[in-house]
C-alpha atoms as an extended CHARMM CRD file, in Angstrom:
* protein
*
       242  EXT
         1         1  UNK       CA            -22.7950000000       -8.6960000000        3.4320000000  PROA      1               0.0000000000
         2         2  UNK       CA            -25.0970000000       -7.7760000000        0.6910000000  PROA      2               0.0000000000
         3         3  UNK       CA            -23.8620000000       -8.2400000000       -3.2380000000  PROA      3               0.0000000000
         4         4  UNK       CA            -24.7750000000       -4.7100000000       -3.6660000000  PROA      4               0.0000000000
         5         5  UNK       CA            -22.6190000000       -3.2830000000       -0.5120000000  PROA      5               0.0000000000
         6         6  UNK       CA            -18.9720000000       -2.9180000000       -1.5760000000  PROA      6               0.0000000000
         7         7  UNK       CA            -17.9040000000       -1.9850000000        2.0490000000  PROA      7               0.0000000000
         8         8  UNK       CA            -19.0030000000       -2.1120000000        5.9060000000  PROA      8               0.0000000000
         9         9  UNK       CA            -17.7070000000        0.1150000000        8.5600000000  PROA      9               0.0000000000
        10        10  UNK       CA            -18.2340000000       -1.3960000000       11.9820000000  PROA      10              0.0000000000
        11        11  UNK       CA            -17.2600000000        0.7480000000       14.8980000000  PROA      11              0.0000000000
        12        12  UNK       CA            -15.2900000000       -1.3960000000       17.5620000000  PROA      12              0.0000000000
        13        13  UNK       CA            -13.2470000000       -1.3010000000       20.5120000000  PROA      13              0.0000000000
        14        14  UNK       CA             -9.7150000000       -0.8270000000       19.0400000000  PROA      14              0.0000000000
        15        15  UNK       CA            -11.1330000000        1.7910000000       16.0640000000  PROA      15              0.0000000000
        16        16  UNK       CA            -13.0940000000        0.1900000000       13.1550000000  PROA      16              0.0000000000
        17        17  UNK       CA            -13.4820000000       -3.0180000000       10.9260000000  PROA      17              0.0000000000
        18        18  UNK       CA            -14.0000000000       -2.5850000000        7.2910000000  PROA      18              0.0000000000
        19        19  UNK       CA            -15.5650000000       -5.3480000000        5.7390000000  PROA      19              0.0000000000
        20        20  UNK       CA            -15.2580000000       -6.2110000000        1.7830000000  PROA      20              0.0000000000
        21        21  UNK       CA            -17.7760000000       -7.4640000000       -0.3890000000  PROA      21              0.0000000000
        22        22  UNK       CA            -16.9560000000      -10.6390000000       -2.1070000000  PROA      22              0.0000000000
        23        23  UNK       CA            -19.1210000000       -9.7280000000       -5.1040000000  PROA      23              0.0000000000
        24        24  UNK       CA            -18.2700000000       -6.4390000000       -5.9480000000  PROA      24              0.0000000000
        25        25  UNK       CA            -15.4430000000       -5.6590000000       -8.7170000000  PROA      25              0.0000000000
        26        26  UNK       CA            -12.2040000000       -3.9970000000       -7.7540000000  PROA      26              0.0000000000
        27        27  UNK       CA            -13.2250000000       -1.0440000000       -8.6600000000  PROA      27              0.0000000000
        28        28  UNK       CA            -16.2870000000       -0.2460000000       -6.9860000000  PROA      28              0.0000000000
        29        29  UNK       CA            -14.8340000000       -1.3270000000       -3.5870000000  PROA      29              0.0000000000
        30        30  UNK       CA            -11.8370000000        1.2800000000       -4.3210000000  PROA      30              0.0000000000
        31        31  UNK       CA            -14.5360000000        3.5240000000       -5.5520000000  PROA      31              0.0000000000
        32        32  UNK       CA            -16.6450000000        3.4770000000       -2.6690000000  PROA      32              0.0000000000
        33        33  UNK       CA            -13.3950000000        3.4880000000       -0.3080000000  PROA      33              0.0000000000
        34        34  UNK       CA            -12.7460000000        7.3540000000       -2.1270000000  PROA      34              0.0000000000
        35        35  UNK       CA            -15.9400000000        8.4820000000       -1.6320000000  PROA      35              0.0000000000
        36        36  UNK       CA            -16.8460000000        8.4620000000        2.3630000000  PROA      36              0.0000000000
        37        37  UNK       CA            -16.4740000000       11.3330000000        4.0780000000  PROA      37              0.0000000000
        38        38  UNK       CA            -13.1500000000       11.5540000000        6.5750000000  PROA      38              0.0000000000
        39        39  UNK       CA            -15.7800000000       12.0620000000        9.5640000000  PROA      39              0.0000000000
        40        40  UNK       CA            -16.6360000000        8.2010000000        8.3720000000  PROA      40              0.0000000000
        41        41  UNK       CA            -13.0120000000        7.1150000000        9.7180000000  PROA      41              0.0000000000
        42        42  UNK       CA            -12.9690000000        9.1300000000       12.4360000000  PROA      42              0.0000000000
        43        43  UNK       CA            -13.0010000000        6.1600000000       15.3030000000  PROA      43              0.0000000000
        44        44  UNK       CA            -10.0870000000        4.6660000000       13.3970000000  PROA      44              0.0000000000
        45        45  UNK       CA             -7.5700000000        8.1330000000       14.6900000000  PROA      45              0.0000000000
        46        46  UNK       CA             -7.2280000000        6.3990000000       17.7500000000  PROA      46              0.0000000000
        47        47  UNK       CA             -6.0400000000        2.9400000000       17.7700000000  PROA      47              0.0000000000
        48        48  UNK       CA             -6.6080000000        1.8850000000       14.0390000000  PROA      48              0.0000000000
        49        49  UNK       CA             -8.6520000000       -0.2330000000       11.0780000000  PROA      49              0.0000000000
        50        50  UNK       CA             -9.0370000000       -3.9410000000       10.7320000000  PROA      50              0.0000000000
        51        51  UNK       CA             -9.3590000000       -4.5310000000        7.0800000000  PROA      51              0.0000000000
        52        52  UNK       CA            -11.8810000000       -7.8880000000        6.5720000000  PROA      52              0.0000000000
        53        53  UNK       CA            -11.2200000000       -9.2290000000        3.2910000000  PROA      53              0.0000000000
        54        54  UNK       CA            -13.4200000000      -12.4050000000        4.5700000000  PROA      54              0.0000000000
        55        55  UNK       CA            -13.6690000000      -15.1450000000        2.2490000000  PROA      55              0.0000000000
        56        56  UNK       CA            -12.9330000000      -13.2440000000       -1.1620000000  PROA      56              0.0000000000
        57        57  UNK       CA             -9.9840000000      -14.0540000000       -2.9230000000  PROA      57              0.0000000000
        58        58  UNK       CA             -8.5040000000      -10.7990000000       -3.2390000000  PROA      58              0.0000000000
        59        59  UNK       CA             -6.0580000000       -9.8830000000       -6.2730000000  PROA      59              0.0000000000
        60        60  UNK       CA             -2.4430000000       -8.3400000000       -5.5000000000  PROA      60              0.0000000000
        61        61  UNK       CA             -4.5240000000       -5.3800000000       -7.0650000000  PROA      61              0.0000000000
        62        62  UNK       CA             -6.9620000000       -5.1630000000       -4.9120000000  PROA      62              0.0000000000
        63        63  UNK       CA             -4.5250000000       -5.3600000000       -1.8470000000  PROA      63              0.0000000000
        64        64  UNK       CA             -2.1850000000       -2.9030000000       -3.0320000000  PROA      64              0.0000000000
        65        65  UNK       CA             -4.9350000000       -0.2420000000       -3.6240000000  PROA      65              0.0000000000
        66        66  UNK       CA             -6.1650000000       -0.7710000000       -0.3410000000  PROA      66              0.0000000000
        67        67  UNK       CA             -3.0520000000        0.0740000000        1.7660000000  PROA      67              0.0000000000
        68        68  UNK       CA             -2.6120000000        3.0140000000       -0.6400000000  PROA      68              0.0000000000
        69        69  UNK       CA             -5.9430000000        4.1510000000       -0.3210000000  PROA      69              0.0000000000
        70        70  UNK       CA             -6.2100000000        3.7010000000        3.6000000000  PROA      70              0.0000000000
        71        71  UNK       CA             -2.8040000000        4.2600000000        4.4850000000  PROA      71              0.0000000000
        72        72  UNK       CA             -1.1730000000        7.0370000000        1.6150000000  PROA      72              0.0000000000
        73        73  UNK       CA             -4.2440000000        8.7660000000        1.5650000000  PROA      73              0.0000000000
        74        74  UNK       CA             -6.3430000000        8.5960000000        4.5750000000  PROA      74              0.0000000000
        75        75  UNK       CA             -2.6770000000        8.3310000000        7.4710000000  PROA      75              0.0000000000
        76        76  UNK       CA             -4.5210000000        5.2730000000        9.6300000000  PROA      76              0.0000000000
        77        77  UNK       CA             -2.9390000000        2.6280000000       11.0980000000  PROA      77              0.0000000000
        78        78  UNK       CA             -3.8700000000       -0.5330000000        9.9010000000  PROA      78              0.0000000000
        79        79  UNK       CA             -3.5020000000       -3.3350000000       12.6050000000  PROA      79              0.0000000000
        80        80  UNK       CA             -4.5720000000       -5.8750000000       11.6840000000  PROA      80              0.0000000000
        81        81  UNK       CA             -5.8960000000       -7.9970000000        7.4160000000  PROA      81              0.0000000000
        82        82  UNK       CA             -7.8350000000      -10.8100000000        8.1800000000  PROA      82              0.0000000000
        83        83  UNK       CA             -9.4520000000      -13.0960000000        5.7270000000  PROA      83              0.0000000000
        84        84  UNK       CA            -10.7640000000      -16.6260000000        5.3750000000  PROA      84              0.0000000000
        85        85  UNK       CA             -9.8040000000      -17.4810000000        1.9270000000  PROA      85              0.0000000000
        86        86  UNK       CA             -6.4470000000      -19.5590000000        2.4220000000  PROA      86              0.0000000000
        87        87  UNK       CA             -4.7070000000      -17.7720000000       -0.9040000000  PROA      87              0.0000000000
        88        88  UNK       CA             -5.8060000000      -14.4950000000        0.2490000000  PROA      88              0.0000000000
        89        89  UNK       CA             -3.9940000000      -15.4640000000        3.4550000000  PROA      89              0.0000000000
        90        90  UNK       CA             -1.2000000000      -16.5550000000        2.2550000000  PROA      90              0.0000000000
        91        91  UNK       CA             -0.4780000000      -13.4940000000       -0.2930000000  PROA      91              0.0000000000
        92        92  UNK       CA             -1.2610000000      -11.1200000000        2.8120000000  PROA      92              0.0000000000
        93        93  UNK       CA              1.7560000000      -13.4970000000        5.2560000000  PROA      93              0.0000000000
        94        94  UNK       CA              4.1810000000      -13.2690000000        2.0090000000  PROA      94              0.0000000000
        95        95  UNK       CA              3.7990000000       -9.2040000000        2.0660000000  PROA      95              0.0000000000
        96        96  UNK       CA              4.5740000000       -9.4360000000        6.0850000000  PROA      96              0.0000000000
        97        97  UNK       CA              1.6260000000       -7.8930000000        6.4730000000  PROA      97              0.0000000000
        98        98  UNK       CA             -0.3800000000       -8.6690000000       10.0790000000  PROA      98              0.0000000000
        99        99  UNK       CA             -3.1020000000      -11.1920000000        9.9310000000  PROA      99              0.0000000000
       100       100  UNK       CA             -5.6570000000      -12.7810000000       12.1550000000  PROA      100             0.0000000000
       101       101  UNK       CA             -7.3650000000      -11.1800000000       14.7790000000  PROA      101             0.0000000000
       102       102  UNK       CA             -6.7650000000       -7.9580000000       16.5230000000  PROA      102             0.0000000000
       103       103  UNK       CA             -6.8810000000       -7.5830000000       20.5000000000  PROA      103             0.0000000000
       104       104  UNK       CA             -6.7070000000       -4.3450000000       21.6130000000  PROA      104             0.0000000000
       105       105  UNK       CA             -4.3470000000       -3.8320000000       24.7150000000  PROA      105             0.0000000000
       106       106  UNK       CA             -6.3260000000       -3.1840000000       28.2890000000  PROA      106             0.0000000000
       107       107  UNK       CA             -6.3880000000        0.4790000000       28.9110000000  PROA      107             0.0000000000
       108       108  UNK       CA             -6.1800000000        1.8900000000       32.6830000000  PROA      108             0.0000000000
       109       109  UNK       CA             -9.1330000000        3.6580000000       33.5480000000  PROA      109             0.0000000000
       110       110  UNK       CA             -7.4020000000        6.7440000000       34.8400000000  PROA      110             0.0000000000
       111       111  UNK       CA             -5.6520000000        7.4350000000       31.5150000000  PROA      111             0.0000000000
       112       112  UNK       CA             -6.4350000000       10.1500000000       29.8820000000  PROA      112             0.0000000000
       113       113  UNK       CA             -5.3800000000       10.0650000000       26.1340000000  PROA      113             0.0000000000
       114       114  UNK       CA             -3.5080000000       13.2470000000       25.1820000000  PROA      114             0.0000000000
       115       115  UNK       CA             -5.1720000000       15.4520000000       22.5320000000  PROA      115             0.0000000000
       116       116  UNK       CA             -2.8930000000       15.4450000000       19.1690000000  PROA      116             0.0000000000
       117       117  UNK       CA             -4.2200000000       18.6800000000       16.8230000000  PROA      117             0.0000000000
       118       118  UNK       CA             -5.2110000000       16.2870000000       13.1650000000  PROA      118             0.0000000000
       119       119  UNK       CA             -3.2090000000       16.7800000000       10.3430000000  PROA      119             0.0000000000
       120       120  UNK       CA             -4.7280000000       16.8410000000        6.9440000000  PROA      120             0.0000000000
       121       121  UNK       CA             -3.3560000000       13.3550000000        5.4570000000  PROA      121             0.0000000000
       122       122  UNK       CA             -0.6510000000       14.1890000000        2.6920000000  PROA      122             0.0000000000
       123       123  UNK       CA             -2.0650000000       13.4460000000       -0.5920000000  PROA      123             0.0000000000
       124       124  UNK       CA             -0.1790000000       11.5100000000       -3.0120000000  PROA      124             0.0000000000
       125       125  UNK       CA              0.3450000000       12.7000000000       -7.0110000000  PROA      125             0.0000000000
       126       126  UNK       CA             -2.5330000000       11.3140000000       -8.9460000000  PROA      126             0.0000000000
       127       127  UNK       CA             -3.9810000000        9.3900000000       -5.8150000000  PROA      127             0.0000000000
       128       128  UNK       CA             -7.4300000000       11.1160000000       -6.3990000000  PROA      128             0.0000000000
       129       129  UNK       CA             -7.6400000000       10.4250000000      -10.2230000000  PROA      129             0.0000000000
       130       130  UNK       CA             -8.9880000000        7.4280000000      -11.9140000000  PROA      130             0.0000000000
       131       131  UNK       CA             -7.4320000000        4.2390000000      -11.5740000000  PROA      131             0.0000000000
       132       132  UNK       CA             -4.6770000000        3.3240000000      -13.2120000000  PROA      132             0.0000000000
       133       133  UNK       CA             -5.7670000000        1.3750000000      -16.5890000000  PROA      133             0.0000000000
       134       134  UNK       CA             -2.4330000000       -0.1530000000      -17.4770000000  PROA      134             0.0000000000
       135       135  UNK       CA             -2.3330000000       -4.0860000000      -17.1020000000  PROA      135             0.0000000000
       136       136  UNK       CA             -0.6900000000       -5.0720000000      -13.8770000000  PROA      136             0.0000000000
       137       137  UNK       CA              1.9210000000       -7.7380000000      -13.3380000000  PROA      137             0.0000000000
       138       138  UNK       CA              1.8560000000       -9.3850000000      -10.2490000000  PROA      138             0.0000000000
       139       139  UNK       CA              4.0660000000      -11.8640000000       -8.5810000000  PROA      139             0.0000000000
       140       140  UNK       CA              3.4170000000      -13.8400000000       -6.1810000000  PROA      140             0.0000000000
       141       141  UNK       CA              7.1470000000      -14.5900000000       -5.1410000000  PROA      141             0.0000000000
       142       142  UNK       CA             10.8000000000      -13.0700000000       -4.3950000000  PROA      142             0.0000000000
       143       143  UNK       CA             13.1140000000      -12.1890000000       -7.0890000000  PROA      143             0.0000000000
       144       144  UNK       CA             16.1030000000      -13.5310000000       -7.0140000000  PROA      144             0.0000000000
       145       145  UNK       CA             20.1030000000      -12.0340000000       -7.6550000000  PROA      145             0.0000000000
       146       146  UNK       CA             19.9770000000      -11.5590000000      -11.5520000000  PROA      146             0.0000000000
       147       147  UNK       CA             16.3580000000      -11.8520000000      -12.1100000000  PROA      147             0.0000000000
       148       148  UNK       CA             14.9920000000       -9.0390000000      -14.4680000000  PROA      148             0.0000000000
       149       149  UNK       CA             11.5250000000       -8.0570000000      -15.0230000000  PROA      149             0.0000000000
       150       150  UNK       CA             10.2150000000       -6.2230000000      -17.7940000000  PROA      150             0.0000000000
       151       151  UNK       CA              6.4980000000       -4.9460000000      -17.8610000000  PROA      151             0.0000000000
       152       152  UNK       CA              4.6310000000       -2.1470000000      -20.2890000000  PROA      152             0.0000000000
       153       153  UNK       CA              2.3840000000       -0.9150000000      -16.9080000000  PROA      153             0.0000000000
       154       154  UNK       CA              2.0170000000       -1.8450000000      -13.2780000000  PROA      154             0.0000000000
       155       155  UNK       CA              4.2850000000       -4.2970000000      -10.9980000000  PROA      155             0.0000000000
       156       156  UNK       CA              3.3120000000       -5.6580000000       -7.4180000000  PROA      156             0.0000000000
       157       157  UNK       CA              5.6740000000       -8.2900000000       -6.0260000000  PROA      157             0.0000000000
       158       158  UNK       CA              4.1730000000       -9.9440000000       -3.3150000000  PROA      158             0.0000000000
       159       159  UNK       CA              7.5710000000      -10.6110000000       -1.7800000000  PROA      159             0.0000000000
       160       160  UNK       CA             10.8220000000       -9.5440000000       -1.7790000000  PROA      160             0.0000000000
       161       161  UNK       CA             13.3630000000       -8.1050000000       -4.3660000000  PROA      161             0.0000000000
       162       162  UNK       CA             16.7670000000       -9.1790000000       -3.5440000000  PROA      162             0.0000000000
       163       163  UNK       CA             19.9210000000       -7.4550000000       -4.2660000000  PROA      163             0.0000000000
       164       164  UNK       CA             20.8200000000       -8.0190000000       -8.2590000000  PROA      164             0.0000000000
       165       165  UNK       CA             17.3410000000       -8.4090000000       -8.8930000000  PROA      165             0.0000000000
       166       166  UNK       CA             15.8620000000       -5.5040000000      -11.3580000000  PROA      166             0.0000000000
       167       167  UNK       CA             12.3150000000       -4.4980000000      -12.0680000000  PROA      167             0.0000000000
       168       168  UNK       CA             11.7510000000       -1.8040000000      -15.0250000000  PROA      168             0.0000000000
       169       169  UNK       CA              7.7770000000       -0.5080000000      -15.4480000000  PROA      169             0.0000000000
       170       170  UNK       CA              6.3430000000        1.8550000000      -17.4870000000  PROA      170             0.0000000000
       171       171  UNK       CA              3.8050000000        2.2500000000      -14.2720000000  PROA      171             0.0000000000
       172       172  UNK       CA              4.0090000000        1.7120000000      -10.7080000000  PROA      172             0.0000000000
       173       173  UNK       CA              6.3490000000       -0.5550000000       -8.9900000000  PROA      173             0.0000000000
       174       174  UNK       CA              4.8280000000       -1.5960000000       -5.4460000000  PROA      174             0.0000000000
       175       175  UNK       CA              7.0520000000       -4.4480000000       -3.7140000000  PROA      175             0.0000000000
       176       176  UNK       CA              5.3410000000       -5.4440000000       -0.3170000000  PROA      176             0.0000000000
       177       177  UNK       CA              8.5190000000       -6.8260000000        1.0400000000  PROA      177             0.0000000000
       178       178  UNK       CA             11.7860000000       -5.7460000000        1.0510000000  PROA      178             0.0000000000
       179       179  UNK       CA             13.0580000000       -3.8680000000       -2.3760000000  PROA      179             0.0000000000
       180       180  UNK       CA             16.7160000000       -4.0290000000       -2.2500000000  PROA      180             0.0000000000
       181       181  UNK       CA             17.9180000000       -4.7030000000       -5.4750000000  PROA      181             0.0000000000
       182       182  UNK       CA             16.6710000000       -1.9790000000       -8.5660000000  PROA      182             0.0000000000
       183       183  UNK       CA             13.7700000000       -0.2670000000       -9.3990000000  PROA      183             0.0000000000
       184       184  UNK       CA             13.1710000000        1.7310000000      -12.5970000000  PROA      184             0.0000000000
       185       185  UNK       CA              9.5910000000        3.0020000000      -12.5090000000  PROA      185             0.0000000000
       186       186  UNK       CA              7.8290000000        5.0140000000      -15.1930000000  PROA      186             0.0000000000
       187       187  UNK       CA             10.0090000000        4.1170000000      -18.1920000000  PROA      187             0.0000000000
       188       188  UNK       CA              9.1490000000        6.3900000000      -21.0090000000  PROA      188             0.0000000000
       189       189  UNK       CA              6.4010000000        8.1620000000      -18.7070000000  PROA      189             0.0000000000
       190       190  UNK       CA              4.1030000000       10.6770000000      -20.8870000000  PROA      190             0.0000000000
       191       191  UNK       CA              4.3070000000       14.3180000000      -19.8090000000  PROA      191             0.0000000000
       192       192  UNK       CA              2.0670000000       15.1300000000      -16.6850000000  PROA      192             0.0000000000
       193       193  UNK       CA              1.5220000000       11.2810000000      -15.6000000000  PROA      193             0.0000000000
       194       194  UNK       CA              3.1570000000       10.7570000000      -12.3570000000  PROA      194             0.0000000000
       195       195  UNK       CA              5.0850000000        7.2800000000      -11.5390000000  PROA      195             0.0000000000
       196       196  UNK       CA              5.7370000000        5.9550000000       -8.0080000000  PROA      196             0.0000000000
       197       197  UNK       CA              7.5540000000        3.6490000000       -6.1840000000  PROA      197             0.0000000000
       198       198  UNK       CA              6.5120000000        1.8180000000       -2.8390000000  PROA      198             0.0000000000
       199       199  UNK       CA              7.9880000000       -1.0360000000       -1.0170000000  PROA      199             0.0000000000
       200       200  UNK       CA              7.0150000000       -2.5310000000        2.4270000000  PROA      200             0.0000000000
       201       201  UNK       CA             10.8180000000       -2.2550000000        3.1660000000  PROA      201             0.0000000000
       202       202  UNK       CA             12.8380000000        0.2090000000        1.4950000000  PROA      202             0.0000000000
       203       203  UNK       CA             16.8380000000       -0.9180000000        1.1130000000  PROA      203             0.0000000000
       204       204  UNK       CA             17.2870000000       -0.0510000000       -2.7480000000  PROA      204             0.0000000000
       205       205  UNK       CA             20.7630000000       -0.7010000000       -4.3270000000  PROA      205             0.0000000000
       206       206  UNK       CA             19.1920000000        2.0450000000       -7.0430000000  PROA      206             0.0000000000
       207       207  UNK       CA             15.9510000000        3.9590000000       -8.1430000000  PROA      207             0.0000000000
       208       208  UNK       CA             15.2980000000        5.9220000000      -11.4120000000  PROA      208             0.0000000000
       209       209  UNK       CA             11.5610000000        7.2640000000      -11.9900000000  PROA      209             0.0000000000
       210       210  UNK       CA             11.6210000000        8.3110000000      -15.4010000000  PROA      210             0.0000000000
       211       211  UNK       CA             14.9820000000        9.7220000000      -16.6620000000  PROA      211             0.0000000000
       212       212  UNK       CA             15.5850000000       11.0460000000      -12.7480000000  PROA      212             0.0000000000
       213       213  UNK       CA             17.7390000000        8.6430000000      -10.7450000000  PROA      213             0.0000000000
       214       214  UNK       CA             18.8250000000        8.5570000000       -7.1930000000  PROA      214             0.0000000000
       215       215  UNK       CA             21.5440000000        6.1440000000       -6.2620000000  PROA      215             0.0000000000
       216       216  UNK       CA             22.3010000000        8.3340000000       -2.5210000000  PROA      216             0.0000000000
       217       217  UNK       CA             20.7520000000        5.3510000000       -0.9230000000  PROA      217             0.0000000000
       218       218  UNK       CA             21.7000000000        4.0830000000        2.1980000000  PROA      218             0.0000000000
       219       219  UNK       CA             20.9530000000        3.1050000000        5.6900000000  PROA      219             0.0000000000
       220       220  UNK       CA             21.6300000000        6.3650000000        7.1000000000  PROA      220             0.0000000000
       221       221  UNK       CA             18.1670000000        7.6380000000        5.7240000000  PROA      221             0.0000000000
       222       222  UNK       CA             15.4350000000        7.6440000000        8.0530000000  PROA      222             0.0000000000
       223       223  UNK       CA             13.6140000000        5.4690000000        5.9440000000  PROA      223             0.0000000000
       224       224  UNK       CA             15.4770000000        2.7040000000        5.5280000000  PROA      224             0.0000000000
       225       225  UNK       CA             14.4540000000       -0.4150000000        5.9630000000  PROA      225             0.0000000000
       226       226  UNK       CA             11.0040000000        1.1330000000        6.6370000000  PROA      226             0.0000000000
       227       227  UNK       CA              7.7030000000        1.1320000000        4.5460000000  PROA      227             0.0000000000
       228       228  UNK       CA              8.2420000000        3.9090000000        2.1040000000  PROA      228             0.0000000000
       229       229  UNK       CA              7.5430000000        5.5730000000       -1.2090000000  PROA      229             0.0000000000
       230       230  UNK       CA              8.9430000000        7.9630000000       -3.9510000000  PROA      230             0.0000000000
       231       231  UNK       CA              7.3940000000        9.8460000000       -6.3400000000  PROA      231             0.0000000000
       232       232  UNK       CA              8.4810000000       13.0600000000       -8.6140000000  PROA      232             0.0000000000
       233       233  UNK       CA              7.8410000000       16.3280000000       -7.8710000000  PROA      233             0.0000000000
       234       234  UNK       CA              9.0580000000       19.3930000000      -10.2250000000  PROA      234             0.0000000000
       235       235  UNK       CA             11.2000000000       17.1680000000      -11.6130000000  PROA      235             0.0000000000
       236       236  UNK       CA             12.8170000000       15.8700000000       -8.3430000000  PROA      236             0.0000000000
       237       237  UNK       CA             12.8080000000       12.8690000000       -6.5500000000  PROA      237             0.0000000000
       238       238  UNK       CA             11.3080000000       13.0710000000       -3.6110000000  PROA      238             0.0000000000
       239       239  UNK       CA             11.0430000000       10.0170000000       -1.0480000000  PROA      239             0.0000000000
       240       240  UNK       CA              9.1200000000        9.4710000000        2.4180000000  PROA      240             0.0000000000
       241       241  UNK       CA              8.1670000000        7.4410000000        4.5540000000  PROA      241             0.0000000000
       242       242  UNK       CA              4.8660000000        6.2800000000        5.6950000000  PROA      242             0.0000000000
């Protein structure tokens, strides 16, 4: 791929493949990623998108933005992260994310896929604005039972966060694995700046967002143990699932 290209579409059999630059900065893949049209995605409302990170060692950043972008903001399916860079890899397996190649199933001639009206994809507070500038901690490991991180901006955990573990932000918290001990995102967050909270498995003993807290957590929610997010709204919590 060129230096100058920050992202490739390739129209294949299961949907598409989007391929990533190497070169280009965070950023400018991200901002390229916000501006294509929805017609440009429009193969991928079938089966789903193959995200090729190929051989750039991608940040916890990088990855996080991408499954927000393409997943929060655009609803496709992604089946499959591939990538030739063995820490890439290995951050990618640790998340329980899908890796290597995708085979799409046979289909029977005679089917006849059944035509589902689109939705407009449910746009997420502050997804459309700038990125976020506030320094981002990521780790690259589970927290364990009486662990506590502290962090003035973003966390990603690139595992899990175990029950008795705590995580307090004055951004984002994104956990791609399971988030079962506490979560305290936007601590002290400024009047009309929205917080969020997103984990790849969603068991939380606790979550506060600001000064709002919701402790009516349990496995009889729809979205438990499921990827999910939460997010304020008129000074509510309000939490889905993706």
């Amino acid at each position: 791929m060129a230096k100058d290209i920050p992202i490739v579409l390739k129209g294949v059999g299961y949907g598409i493949r989007l391929l990533i630059s190497g070169e280009a900065s965070d950023v400018r893949i991200i901002k390229n990623i916000r501006e294509l049209p929805e017609q440009s995605f429009s193969l991928a409302t079938g089966s789903g998108i193959v995200i090729d990170l190929q051989s750039r060692q991608s940040s916890g950043v990088l990855i996080s933005r991408l499954f927000m972008e393409l997943v929060w903001n655009r609803n496709l399916n992604i089946l499959s992260w591939s990538s030739t860079n063995p820490e890439t890899l290995e951050k990618l397996k640790a998340a329980g994310f899908p890796t290597g190649e995708y085979a799409a199933p046979e289909r029977k001639h005679e089917e006849v896929p059944e035509e589902i009206p689109e939705e407009a994809p449910e746009e997420i507070p502050n997804s459309k604005n700038e990125l976020y500038v506030l320094p981002t901690l990521l780790i690259h490991r589970s927290l364990r039972s009486g662990e506590k991180i502290e962090h003035d901006g973003d966390v990603t955990v690139f595992g899990h966060v175990n029950n008795g573990a705590e995580i307090i932000a004055s951004g984002n918290i994104s956990v791609f694995g399971k988030l079962k001990g506490l979560a305290h995102a936007g601590v002290n967050v400024k009047e009309g700046n929205v917080a969020y909270i997103f984990a790849y498995s969603f068991e939380p003993q606790q979550i506060r967002l600001g000064n709002l807290m919701n402790s009516k957590v349990g496995s009889q929610n729809a979205w438990w143990g499921k990827p999910a997010y939460i997010f304020m709204e008129e000074n509510s919590l309000i939490i889905k699932g993706l």
